[in-house]
C-alpha distance (Angstrom), angle and dihedral (degrees) to the residues before:
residue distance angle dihedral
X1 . . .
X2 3.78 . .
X3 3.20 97.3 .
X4 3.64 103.1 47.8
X5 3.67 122.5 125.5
X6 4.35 116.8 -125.7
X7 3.66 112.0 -167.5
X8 3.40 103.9 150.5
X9 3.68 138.6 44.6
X10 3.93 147.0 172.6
X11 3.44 116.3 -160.8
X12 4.74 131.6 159.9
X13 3.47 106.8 -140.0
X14 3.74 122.6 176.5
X15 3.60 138.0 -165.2
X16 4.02 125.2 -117.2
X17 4.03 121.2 -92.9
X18 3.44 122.8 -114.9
X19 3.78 117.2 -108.3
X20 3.65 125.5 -111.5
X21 3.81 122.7 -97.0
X22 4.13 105.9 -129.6
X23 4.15 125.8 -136.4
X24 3.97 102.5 -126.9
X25 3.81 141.0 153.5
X26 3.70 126.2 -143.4
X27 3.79 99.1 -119.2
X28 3.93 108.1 -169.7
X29 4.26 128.8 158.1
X30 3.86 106.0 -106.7
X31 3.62 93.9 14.9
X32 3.75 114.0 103.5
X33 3.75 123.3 -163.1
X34 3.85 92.9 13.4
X35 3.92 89.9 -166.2
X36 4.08 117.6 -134.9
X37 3.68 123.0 -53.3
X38 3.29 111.5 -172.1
X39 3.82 118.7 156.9
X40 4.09 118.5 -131.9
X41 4.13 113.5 -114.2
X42 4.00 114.8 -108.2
X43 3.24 116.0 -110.2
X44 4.19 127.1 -106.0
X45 3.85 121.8 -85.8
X46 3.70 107.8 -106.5
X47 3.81 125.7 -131.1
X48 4.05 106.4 -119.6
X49 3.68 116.7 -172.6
X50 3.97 111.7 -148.7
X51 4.06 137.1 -176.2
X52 4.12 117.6 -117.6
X53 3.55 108.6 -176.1
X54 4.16 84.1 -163.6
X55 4.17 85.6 76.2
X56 3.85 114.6 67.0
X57 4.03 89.8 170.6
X58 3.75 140.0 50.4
X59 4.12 86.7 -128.9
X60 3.47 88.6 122.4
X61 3.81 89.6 66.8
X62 3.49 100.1 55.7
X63 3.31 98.7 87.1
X64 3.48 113.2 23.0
X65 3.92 102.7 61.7
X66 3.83 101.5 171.8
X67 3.83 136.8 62.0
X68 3.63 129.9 -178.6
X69 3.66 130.8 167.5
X70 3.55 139.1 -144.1
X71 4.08 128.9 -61.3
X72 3.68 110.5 -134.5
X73 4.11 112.6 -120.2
X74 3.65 124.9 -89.9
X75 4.13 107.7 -98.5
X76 4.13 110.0 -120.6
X77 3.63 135.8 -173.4
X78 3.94 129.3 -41.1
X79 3.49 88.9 40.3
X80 3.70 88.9 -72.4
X81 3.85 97.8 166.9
X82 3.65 116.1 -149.5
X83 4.07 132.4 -101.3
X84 3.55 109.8 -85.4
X85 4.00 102.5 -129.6
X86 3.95 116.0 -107.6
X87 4.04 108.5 -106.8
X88 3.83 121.8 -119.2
X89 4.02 110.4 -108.8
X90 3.99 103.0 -156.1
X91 3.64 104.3 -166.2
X92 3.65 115.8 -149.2
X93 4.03 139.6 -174.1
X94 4.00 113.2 -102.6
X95 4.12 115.6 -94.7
X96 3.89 89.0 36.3
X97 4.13 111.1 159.0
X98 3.62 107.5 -149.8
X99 3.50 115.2 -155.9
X100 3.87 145.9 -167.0
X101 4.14 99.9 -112.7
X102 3.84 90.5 -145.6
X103 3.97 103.3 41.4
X104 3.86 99.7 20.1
X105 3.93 86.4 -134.1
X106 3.94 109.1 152.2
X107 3.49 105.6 -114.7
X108 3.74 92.5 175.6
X109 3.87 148.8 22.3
X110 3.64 105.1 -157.3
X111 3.71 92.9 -169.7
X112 4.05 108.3 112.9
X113 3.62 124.9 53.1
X114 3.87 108.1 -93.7
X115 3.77 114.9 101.2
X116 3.76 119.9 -115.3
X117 3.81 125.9 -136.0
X118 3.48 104.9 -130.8
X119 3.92 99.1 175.0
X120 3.28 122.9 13.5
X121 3.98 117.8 -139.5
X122 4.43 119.5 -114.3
X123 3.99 109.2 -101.6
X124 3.61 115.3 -106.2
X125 4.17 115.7 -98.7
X126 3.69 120.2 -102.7
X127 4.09 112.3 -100.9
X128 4.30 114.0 -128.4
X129 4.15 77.6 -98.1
X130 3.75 89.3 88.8
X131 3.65 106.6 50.3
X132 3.85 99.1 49.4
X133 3.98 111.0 119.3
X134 3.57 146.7 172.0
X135 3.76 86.1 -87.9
X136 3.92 98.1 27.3
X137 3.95 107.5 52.3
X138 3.89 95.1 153.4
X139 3.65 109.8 39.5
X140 3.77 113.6 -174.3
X141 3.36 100.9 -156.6
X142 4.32 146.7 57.6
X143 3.41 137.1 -175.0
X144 3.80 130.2 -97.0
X145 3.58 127.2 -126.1
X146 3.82 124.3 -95.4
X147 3.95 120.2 -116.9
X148 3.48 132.0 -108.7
X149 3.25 130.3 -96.0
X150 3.94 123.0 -111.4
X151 3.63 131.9 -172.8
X152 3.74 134.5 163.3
X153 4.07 116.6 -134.2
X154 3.35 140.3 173.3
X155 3.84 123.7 -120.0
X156 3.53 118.9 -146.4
X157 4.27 132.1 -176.5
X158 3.42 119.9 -141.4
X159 4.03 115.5 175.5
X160 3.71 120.8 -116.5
X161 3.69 101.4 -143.0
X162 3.89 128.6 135.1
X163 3.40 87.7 -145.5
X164 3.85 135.6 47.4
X165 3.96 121.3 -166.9
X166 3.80 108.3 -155.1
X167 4.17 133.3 176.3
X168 3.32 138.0 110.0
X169 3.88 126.3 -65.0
X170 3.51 123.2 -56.8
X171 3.86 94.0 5.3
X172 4.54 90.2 131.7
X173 3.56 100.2 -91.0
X174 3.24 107.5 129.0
X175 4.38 82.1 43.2
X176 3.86 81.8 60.1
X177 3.68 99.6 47.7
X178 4.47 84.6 48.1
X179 3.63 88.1 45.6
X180 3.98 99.2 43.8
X181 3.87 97.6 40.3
X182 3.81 143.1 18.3
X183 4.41 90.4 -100.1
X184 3.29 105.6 116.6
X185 4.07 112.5 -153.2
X186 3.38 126.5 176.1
X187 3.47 123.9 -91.6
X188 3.69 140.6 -166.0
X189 4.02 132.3 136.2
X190 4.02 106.0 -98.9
X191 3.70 130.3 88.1
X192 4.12 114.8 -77.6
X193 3.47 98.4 22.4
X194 3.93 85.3 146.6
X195 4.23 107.5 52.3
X196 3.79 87.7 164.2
X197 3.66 135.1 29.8
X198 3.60 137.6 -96.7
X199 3.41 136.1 -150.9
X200 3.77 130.7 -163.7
X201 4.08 138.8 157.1
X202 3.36 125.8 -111.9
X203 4.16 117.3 -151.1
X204 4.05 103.7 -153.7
X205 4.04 90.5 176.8
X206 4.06 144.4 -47.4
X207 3.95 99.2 -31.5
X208 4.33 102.3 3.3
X209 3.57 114.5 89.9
X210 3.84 124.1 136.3
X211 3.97 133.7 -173.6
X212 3.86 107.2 -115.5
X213 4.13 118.2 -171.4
X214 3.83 129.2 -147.9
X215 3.59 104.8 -136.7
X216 4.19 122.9 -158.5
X217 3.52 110.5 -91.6
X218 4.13 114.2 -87.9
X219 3.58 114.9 -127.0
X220 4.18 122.2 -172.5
X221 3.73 113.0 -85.5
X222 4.21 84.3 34.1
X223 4.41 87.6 128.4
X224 3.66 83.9 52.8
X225 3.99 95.3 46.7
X226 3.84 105.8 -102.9
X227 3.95 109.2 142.9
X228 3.46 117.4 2.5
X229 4.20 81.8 -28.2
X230 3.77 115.3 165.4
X231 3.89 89.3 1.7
X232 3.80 95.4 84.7
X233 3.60 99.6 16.2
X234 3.36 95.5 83.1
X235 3.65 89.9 60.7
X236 3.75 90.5 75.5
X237 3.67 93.8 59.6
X238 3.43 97.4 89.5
X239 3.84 97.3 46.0
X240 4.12 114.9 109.4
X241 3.92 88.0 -162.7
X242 3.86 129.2 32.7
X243 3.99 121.4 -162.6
X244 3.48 103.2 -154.3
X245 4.20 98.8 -148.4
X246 4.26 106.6 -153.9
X247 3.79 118.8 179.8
X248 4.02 113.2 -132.0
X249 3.70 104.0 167.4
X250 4.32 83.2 97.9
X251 3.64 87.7 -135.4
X252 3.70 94.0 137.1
X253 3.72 93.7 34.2
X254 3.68 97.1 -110.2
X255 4.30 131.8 145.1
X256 3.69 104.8 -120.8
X257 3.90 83.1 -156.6
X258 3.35 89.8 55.7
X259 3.57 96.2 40.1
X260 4.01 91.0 52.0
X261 3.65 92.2 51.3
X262 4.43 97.0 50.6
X263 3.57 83.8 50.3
X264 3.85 95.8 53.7
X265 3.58 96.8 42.9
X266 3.50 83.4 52.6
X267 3.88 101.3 59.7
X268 4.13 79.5 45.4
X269 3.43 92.8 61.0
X270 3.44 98.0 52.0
X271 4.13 102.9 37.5
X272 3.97 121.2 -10.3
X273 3.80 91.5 -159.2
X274 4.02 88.0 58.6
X275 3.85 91.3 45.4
X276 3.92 79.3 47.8
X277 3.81 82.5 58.1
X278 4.31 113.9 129.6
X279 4.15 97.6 -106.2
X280 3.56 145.6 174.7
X281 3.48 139.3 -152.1
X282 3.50 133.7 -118.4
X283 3.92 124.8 -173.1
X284 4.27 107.3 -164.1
X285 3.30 145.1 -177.2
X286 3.77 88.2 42.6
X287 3.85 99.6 140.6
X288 4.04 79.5 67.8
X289 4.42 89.0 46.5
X290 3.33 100.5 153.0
X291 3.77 99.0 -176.2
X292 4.44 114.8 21.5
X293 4.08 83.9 -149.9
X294 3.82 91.2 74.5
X295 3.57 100.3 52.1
X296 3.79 92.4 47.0
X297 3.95 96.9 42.1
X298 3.65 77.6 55.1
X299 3.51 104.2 49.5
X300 3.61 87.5 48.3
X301 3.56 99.2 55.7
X302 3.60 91.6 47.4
X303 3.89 102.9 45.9
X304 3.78 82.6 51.7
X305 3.45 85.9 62.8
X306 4.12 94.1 61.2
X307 3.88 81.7 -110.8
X308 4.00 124.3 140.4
X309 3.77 110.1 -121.5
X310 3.99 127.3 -154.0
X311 3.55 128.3 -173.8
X312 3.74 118.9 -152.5
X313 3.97 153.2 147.2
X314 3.62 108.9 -131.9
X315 3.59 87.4 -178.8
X316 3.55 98.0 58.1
X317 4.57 101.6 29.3
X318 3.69 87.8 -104.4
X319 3.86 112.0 147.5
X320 3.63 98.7 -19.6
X321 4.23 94.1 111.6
X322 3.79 83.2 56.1
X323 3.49 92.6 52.5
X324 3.95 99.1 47.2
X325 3.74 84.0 51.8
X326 3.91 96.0 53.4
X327 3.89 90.6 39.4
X328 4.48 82.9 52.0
X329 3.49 90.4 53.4
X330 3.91 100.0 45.1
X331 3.84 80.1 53.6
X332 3.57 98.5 55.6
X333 3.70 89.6 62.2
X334 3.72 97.6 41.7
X335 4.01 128.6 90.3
X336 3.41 114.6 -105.2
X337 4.00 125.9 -89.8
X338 3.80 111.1 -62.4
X339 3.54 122.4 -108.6
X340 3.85 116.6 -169.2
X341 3.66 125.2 -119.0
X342 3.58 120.2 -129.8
X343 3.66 126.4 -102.3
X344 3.52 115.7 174.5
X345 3.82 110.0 115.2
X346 3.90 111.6 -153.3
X347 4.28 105.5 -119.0
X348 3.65 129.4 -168.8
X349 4.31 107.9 -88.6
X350 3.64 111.0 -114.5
X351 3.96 106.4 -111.8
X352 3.61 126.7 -177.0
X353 3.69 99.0 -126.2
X354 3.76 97.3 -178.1
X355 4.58 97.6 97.0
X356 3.75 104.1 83.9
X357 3.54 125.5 -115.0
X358 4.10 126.0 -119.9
X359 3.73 109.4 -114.8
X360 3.65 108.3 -166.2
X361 4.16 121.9 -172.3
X362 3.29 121.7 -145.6
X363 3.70 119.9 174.0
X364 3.49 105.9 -53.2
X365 3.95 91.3 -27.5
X366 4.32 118.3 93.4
X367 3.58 107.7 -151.3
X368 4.13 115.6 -146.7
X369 3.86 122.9 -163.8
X370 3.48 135.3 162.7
X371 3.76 140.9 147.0
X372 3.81 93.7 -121.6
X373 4.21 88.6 42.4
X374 3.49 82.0 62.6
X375 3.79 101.8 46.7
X376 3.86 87.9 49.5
X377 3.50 102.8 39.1
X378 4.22 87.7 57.3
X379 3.60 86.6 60.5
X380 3.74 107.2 50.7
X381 3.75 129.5 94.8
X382 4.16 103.0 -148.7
X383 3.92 86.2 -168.8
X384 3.85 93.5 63.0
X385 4.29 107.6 79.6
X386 3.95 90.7 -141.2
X387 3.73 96.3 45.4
X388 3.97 90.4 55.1
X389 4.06 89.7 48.1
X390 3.59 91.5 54.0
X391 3.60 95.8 42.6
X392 3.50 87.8 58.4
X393 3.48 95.3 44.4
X394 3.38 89.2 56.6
X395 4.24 91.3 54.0
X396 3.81 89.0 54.7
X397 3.81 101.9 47.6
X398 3.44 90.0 54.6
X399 3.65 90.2 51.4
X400 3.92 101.7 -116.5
X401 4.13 94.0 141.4
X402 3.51 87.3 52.1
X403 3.60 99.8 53.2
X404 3.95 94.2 44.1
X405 4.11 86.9 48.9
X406 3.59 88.9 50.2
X407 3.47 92.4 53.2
X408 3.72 97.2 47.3
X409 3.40 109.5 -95.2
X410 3.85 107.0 164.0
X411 4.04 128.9 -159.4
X412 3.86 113.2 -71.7
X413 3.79 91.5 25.7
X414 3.87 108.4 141.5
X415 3.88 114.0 -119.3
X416 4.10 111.0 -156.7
X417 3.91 118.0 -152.9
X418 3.34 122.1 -175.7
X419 4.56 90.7 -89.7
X420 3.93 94.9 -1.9
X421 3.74 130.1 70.3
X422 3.75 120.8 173.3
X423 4.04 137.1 162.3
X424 3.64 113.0 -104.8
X425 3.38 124.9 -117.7
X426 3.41 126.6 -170.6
């Protein structure tokens, strides 16, 4: 179980509520007509996504499918406002693609350093402190806190490596990767040796080193998911150089023409732009070359191509320092490792407006609350123009200025929300 490899994960995660703001009067000997006290509600723990470069899988989310973070506290008397509930910290490999579970739009990148907030927690309610006036000196009532926010995404790993080593089975990359850095995969001779990638550095000289990956052997029909298919493929994504790793000793009877081309159609099947990808060649295994013809039908094919060629023995430290340099210096004139931009566009939730909502007046103040006030109210941004005008759209479909006017609300009456108070206006 240790050594299994976690690329992929689902997981709900959900923000903290926001306490509840609390009715209280300051009750003091010698002090007549303390006034209201009551406290302000903390606000919810927010759910923070950041990188540990100690995980290399998602294995810790294979089990554990659910996160939630702290409510803040309930406010109380003497203004005492209330705990503000500790935020969730979900630590994640480097090169991790979050991702909206419904759309699949990226919403975030987590490959820097800074911490993303994933969720963000409810705001506290407002104690009875707040509403007391001129003309209301003992309000009766506060405001409760607004709910979390949940959402359900899907985590994704994506290597960061400069360098991607791609080929079919068994062709010595994993050998390379041991030879050219200090990883240490394992390594035998049958097909999937590798079931999960590895990732090690490679130090060219004083100042040039680079992070090359091993990637799971390719087999045909990978784009379409045979093998380990889209799995590991994604791994390559990220890589600004591929060295494309083809056997030519003939041991196993293969074309390492043929073999070449699979592989490239391959890597065109799943993303163009990857096959697109700068890349060099390297023939191995050649201190076991069975047959000279292969290796130069090869090199042929693939210097026809515009394409640097290396020939090497992994297996035996033959040509590999020549290749590390040539892979250093196609770096040095290569943009640096991609890191996706996010796509998700926040939308409106769908609430079912159609349960009524408890209007409750108090003085000259009308009270609205409702479960599905709530849900909405968590997800709108009241600095953004189009987020207010559908917000209030919202209020009068489901008939809220109706109700109020036929209840006698007049002009400058203040309207309390949950957060958001405003004068009405007809």
């Amino acid at each position: 179980m240790a050594n299994t490899f976690i690329d992929t994960a689902r997981i709900l995660v959900r923000s903290g509520a926001g306490g509840n703001g609390a009715v209280a009067f300051h009750r003091e000997k010698y002090v007549a007509a303390g006034g209201p006290d009551g406290g302000d509600g903390g606000r919810g723990g927010d759910v923070i996504l950041q990188v540990d470069d100690r995980m290399s899988t998602l294995m810790d989310f294979r089990y554990k499918r659910k996160y939630v973070a702290e409510n803040g506290g309930n406010g109380a008397g003497k203004q005492c406002t209330g705990k503000n509930g500790a935020p969730l910290i979900i630590r994640v490999p480097r090169g991790t693609v979050v991702r909206d579970a419904e759309t699949r739009e990226i919403i975030q990148d987590m490959s820097g350093d800074e911490p993303f907030v994933l969720c963000r927690g409810g705001n506290g309610g407002w104690g009875n402190k707040h509403f007391a006036t001129p003309t209301r000196q003992t309000p009766q009532f506060a405001k409760a806190g607004l709910p979390g926010k949940e959402r359900t995404v899907l985590l994704e790993l994506k290597l960061l490596a400069d360098v991607g080593l791609v080929g079919f089975p068994n062709v010595g990359k994993s050998t390379l990767l041991s030879v050219a850095t200090k990883a240490r995969p394992k390594i035998a001779n049958y097909h999937f040796t590798t079931l999960f990638p590895n990732l090690g550095v490679v130090f060219v000289e004083e100042g040039v080193s680079f992070v090359m990956a091993d990637i799971p052997g390719i087999i045909e029909g990978a784009a379409d998911g045979a093998g380990l298919g889209h799995d590991f493929l994604r791994h390559i994504d990220r890589c600004r150089l591929l060295i494309h790793m083809v056997d030519v000793s003939g041991s196993e009877g293969r074309d390492p023409v043929e073999d070449f081309e699979t592989i490239n159609a391959e890597l065109r099947e799943y993303s163009p732009e990857l096959a697109g990808r700068k890349m060099i060649v390297a023939a191995n295994k050649t201190d076991i070359l069975a047959d000279r013809t292969l290796l130069d039908k090869l090199k042929a094919h693939v210097e026809a191509q515009g394409l640097r060629f290396f020939e090497l023995s992994a297996a035996a430290h033959m040509g590999v320092r020549e290749l590390m340099k040539a892979a250093a210096g196609e770096l040095a004139h290569l943009p640096p490792v991609i890191t996706y931009e996010p796509e998700y566009v926040e939308r409106p939730p769908q609430v079912d407006t159609s349960d009524p909502l408890t209007i409750r007046h108090e003085d000259d103040v009308w009270i609205v609350e409702g479960p599905w006030l709530q849900k909405i109210m968590a997800n709108v941004n009241f600095s953004n123009y189009e987020s207010r005008n559908w917000f209030d759209r919202m209020l009068r479909n489901a008939g809220l200025f109706d109700r109020l006017e036929e209840m006698g609300i007049k002009d400058g009456d203040l309207v309390s929300l949950y957060n958001l108070d405003f004068e009405y206006q007809r």
